[in-house]
C-alpha positions, 0 to 999 in steps of 0.5 A, a space after each residue: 640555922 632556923 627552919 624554913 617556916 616562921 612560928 608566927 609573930 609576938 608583940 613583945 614590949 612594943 616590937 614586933 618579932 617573928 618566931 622561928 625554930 633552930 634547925 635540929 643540928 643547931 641545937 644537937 651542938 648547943 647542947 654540948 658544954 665547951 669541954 663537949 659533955 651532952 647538956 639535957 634541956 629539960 624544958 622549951 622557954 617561952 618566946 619571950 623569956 630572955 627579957 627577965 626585966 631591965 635591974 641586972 640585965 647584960 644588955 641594959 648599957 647596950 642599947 636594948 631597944 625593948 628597955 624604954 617599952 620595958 620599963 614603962 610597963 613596970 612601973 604601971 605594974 607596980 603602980 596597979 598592984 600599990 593600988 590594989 
């Protein structure tokens, strides 16, 4: 499912997580809907894209790890532009 060779590494929220790129066949066939239409992809995300923050999020009740790390530098966010 993933190249043979990792990205590198990011430090996101507290873990460290290795990076690795889908093989092109993985991709070819996530780019088809469930009734098999093409999808483009217009543009590659940011590894850490899929954490949009913790209010909403689908994995919040699932015991998300990154959550705690998360939401501790949201609040000092906040608290740094309140003060500003």
């Amino acid at each position: 499912m993933v190249e043979a060779s990792e990205l590198g590494r990011k430090r996101i929220f507290g873990k460290n997580l290795r990076l690795y790129k889908f093989t092109d066949r993985v991709l070819q066939k996530e780019r088809r809907d469930d009734n098999g239409n093409s999808l483009h992809i217009v543009s590659k995300q940011a590894p850490d894209a899929f954490c949009k923050g913790c209010h909403g999020c689908p994995y919040r009740n699932a015991g998300c790890e990154f959550q705690p790390k998360r939401m501790q530098e949201d609040q000092h966010s906040k608290a740094v532009a309140m003060a500003n």
